[in-house]
C-alpha positions in Angstrom: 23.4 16.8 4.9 25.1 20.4 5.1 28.0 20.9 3.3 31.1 23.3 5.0 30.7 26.8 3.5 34.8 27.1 4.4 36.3 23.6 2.7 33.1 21.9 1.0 33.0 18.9 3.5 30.0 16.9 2.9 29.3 16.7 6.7 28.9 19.0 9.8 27.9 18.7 13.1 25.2 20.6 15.0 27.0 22.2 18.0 23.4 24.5 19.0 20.2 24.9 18.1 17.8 27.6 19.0 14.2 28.9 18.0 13.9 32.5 16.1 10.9 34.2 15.4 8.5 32.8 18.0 9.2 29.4 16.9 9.1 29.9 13.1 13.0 29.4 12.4 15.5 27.3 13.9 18.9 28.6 13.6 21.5 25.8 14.2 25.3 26.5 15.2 27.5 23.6 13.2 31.3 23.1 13.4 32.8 21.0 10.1 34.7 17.7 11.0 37.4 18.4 8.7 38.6 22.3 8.3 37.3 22.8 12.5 35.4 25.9 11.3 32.0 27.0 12.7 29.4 28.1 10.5 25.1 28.9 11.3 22.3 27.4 9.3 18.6 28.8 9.5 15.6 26.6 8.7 12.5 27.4 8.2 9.4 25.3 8.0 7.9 26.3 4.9 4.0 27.0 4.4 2.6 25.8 1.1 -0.3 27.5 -0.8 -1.8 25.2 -3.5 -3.3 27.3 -5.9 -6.7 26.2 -8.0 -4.2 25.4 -11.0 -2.6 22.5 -8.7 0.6 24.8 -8.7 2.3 25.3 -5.4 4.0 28.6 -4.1 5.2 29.6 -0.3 2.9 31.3 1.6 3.2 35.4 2.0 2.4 37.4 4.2 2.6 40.2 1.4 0.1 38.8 -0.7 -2.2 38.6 2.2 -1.6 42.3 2.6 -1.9 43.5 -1.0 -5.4 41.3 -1.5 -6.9 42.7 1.8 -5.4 46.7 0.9 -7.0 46.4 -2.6 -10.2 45.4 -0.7 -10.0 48.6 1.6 -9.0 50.9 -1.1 -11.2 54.0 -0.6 -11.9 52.6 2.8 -10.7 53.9 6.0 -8.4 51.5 7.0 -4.6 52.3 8.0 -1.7 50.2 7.2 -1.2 49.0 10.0 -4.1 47.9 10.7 -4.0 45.7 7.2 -0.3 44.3 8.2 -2.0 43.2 11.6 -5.1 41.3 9.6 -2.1 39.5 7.8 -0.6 38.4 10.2 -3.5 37.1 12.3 -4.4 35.4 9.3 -1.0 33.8 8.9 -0.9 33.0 12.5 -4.4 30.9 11.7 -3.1 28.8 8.9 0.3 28.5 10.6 -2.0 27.1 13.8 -3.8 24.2 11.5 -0.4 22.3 11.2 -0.7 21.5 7.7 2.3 21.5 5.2 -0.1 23.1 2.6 -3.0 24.5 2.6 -5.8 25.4 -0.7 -5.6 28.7 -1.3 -9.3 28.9 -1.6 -8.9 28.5 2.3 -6.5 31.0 3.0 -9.3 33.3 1.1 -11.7 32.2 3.8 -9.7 33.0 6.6 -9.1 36.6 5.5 -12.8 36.9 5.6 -13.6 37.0 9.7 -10.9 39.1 10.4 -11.6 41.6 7.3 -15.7 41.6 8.3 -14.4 43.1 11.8 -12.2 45.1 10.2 -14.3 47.1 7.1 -17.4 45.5 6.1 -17.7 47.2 2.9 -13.9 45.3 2.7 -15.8 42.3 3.2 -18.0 42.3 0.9 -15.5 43.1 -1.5 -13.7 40.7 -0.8 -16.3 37.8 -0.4 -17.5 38.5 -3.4 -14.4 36.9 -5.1 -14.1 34.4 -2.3 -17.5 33.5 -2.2 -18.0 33.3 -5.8 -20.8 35.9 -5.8 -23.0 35.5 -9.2 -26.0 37.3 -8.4 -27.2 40.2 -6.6 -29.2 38.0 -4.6 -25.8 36.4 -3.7 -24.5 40.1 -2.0 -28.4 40.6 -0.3 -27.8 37.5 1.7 -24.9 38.3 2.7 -25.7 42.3 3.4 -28.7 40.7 5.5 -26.2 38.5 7.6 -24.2 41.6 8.3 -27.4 43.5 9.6 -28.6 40.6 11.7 -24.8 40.3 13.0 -24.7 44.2 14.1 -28.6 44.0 15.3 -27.5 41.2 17.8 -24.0 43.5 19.0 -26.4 46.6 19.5 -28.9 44.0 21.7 -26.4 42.6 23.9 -24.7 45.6 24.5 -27.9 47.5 25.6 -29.0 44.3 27.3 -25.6 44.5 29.1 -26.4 48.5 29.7 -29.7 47.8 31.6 -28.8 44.8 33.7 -28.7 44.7 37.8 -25.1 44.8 38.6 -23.5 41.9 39.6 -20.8 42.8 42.0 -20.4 41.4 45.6 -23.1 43.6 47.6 -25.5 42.9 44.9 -28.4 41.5 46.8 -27.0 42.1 50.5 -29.9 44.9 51.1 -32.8 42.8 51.0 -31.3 40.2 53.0 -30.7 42.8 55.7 -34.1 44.0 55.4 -35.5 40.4 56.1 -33.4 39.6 58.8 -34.6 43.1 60.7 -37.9 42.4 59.9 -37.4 39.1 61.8 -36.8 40.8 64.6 -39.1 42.2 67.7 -38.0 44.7 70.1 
């Protein structure tokens, strides 16, 4: 039920409806029964965080942004490269469906997007995440990070060295066969 802004008519009727912001807001066009005056209504579909304390809050985008640029402090790392993390990260949770989601896992979605980001950031940041208690705790994870950028450097050299793959690859020795075939 939306009350008239004009005469305070318990009832209105939606006239048009349209999505805003890729889909995140609906803004509705309503005319009131009784006074005849037209009014617009936005709704959004709210994203709940549920924090360890079992209180909810709306998700933001800000607070995405301020826990990833107090990761990167020090770091070389521009804003807007931060306020694109954010909102990849949002876009993730959005994606999921839910109505809320723990905040413990909006935490672990920062985390992929940050490692590719800063990985000193990363470490930072999973640390808190993570619930790193021992040095032993940041090794493992340092050692998963070498292994990770090991593997990139291989497959990109592997990709350097290999035979190209392109349309004439091969058509020479088949040519050479076929002549070979041949007696003059």
């Amino acid at each position: 039920m939306m009350r008239c802004p004009y005469c305070r008519h318990a009832d209105s009727r939606v006239v048009d409806s349209r999505e805003a912001d890729d889909g995140q807001l609906i803004r509705r066009r309503r005319a009131c029964p009784e006074c005849g005056k037209r009014f617009t209504t936005v709704e959004e579909a709210v994203l709940a965080v549920v924090k360890r304390s079992g209180v909810t809050e709306p998700f933001s985008r800000t607070k995405i942004a301020g826990g990833v640029r107090k990761a990167c402090q020090g770091r070389p790392v521009d804003e807007d490269s931060i306020a694109l993390l954010a909102q990849r990260v949002e876009e993730t949770i959005r994606a999921k469906g839910a109505a809320e989601i723990p905040s413990h896992d909006v935490g672990m979605a920062i985390l992929g997007p940050l490692r590719e980001l800063d990985e000193v950031a990363y470490l930072r940041f999973a640390s808190v995440y993570r619930s790193f208690d021992s040095l032993a705790d940041f090794e493992r994870e340092i050692e998963m990070l070498r292994a990770a950028a090991m593997a990139r450097v291989q497959a990109s050299s592997a990709e350097e060295t290999a035979p190209p793959a392109g349309p004439d690859a091969g058509s020479e020795p088949a040519a050479t066969a076929s002549a070979a075939g041949r007696t003059s």
